[in-house]
C-alpha positions in Angstrom: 137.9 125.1 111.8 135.0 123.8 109.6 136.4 120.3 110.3 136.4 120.8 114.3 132.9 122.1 114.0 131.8 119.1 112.1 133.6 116.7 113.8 131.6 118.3 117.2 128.5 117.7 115.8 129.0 114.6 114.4 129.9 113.1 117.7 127.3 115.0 119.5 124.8 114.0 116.8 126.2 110.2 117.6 125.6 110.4 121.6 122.2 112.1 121.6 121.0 109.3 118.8 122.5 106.6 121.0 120.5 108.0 124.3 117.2 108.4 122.0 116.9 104.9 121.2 118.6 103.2 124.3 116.4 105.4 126.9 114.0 107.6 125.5 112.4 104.9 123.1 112.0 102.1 125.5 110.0 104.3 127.7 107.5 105.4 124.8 107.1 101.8 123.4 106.1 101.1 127.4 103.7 104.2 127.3 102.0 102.5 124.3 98.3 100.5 125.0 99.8 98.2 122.9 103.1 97.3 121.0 105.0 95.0 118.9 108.3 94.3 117.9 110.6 96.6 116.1 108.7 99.8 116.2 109.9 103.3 116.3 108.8 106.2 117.5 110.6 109.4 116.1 111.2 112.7 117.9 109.2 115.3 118.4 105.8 113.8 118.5 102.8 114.2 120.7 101.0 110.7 121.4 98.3 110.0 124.0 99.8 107.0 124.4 97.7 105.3 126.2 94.9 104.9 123.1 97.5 103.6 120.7 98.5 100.2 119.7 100.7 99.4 117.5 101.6 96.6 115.8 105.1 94.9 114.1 107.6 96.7 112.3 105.8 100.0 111.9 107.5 103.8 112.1 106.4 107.3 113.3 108.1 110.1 111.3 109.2 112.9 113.7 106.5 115.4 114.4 103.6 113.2 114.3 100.1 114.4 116.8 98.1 111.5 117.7 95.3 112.9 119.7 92.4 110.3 120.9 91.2 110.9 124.4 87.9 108.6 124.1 88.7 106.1 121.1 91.7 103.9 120.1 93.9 104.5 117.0 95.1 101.2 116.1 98.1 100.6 113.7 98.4 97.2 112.2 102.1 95.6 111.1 104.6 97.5 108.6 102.8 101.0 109.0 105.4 104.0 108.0 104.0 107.8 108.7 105.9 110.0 107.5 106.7 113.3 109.1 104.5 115.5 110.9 101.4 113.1 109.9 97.9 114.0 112.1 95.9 111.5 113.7 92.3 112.7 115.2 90.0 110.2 117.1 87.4 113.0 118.1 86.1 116.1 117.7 83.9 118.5 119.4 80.0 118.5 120.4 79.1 122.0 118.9 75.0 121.3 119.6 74.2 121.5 123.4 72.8 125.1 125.1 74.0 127.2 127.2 77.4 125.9 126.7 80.8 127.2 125.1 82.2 124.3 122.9 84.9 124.6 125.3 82.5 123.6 128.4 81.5 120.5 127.1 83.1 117.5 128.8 84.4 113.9 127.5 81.2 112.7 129.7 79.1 114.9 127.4 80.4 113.3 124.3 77.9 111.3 122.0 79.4 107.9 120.8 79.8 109.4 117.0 81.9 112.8 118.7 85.1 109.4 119.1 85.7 106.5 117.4 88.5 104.4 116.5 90.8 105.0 113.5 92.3 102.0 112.1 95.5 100.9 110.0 95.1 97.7 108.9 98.7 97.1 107.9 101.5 97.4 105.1 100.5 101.6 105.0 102.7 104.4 103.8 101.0 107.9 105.3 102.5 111.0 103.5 103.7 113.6 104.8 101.5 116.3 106.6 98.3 114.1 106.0 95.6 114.4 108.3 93.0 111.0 109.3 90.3 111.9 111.0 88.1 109.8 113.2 86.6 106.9 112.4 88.8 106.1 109.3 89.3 102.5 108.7 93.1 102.4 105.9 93.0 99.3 104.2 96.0 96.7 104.3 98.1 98.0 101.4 96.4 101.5 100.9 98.5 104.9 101.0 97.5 107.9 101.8 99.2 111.0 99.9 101.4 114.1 101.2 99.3 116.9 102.8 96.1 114.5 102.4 92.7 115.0 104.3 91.3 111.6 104.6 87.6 111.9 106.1 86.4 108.3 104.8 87.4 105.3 104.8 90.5 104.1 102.3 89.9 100.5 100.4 93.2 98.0 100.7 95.3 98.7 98.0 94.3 102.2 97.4 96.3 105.3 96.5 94.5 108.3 97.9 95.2 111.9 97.9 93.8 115.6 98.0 91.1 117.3 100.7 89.0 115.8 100.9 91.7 112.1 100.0 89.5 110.2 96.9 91.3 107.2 94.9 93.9 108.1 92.6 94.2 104.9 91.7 95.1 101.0 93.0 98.3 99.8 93.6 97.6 96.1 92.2 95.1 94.3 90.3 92.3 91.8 91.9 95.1 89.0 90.5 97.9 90.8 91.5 96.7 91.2 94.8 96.1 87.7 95.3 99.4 87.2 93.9 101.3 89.3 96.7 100.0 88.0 99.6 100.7 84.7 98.4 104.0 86.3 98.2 104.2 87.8 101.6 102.8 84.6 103.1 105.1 82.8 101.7 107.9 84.9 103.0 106.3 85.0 106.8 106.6 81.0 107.1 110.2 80.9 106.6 110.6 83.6 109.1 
């Protein structure tokens, strides 16, 4: 009996995969602002699609929340988030009178109340972290499980904690230099 029961699921498992990435995928990468090739968006998530571009060979784990109503998040080439990873482009004007929080309007918004958060590339988000606006991640960086990353993240960096600070670098200034000769090296024979 436990066979049949697995065997079921298995081959239901198989079909609603197969209908995931043949119909439900296309139509999210075509929702995107922006998007390259070989990108996928897992289940489960909650994207304003519109505001996101996303580049190359770069992952969403499932349960990711991308909110940006006013600014852009913008996801370079080779990005993985893990699961359930939060991305905040705005927040709330909390200083006009007369007026519940609630009230205010997108019109109402200064200029610092959205702005862009950026992933300049080769990033591995952790699960559960939380980027808030105007974060600029550095090409190479990574931000740690259940971080709270307020500030911007140097390339190369390993960040973690609430609020994230450097843990420590992934690479030397020589190694550095070293590995993107590398990885340029590997793109012109691509």
């Amino acid at each position: 009996m436990k066979f049949l029961i697995r065997f079921i699921y298995k081959v239901f498992s198989f079909f609603k995969r197969g209908f995931y990435r043949v119909f439900v995928m296309p139509c999210k990468r075509k929702l995107l602002k922006k998007c390259g090739k070989n990108v996928f968006i897992n289940t489960h998530c909650n994207i304003n699609y519109s505001n996101v571009s996303i580049g190359n060979n770069s992952s969403i784990g499932k349960g990711c929340t991308f909110i940006c109503s006013l600014a852009n998040i913008i996801i370079g080439d080779d990005v993985m988030f893990a699961p359930n990873v939060t991305v905040v482009t705005g927040g709330h004007r909390y200083d006009i009178l007369g007026k519940t929080m609630k009230e205010v309007t997108n019109k109402e918004k200064l200029p610092e109340n959205d702005r862009d958060v950026i992933f300049e590339g080769d990033n591995w988000i952790g699960t559960s972290a939380i980027i808030l606006r105007g974060v600029t991640v550095g090409e190479g960086a990574i931000i740690g499980a259940g971080s709270v990353v307020t500030k911007d993240v140097p390339p190369y960096a390993i960040v973690g904690g609430n609020p994230a600070r450097i843990i420590k670098m992934r690479f030397n200034e020589e190694e550095i230099i070293n590995h993107k000769q590398k990885l340029n090296e590997r793109r012109k024979k691509i």
